[in-house]
C-alpha positions in Angstrom: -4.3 -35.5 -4.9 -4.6 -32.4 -2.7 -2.2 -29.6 -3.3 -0.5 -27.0 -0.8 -1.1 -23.7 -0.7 2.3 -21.6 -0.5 2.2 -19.4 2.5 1.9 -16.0 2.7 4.6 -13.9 2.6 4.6 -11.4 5.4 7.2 -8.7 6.4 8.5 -8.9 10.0 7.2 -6.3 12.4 9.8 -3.6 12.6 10.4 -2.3 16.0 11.9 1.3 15.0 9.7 3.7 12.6 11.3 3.4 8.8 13.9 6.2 8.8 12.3 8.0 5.7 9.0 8.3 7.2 8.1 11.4 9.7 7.6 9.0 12.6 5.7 6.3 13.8 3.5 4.3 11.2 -0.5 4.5 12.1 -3.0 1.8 11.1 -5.3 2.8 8.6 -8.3 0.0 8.0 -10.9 0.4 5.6 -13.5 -2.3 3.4 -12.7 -3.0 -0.1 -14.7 -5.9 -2.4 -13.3 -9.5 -2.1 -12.6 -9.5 -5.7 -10.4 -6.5 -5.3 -8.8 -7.6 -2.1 -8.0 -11.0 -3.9 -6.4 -8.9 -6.5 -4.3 -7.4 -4.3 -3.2 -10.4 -1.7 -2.4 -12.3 -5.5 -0.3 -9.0 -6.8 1.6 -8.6 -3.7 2.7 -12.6 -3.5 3.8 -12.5 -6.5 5.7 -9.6 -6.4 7.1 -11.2 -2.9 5.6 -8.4 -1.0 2.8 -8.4 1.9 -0.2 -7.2 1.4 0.6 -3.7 3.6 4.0 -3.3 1.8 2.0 -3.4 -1.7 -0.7 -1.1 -0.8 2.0 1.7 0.8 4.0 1.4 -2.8 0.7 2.0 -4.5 0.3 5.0 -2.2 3.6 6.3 -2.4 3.5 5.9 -6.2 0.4 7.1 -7.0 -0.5 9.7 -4.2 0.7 12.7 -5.7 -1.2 12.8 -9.0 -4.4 12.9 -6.7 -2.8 15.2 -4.1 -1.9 17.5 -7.9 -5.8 16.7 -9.0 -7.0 17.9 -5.6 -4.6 21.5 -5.9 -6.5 21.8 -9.1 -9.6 21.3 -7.6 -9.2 24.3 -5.1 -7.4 26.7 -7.3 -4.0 25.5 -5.8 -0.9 26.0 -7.6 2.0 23.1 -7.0 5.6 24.2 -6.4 7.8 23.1 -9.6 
């Protein structure tokens, strides 16, 4: 007995920018270990997300502690 795989789950391709970004979205690619890109595909399914919706929460999320961390780094003090 074989069993079926569900499909993917992948966003439609919007045809205006999101309204709360600065403009038009730009393509970043990079190379990450299968094991971690597994991780991510399984992650974002189950949270009923694509995998490009996942990874922009996880930035969004997560960017400004490094962005703080890098401030520290050069002396920079963060507006509070």
């Amino acid at each position: 007995m074989t069993t079926t795989k569900d499909p993917p789950q992948v966003s439609r391709k919007r045809k205006h920018a999101d309204k709360k970004s600065d403009g038009p979205s730009v393509q970043i690619a990079f190379r990450c270990p299968t094991e971690l890109a597994e991780r991510v595909e399984k992650t974002a399914f189950e949270l009923g997300l694509d995998t490009s919706g996942l990874i922009r929460m996880l930035l969004l999320e997560h960017l400004p502690e490094y962005e703080a961390r890098a401030d520290r780094i050069h002396g920079r003090t963060s507006p509070d």
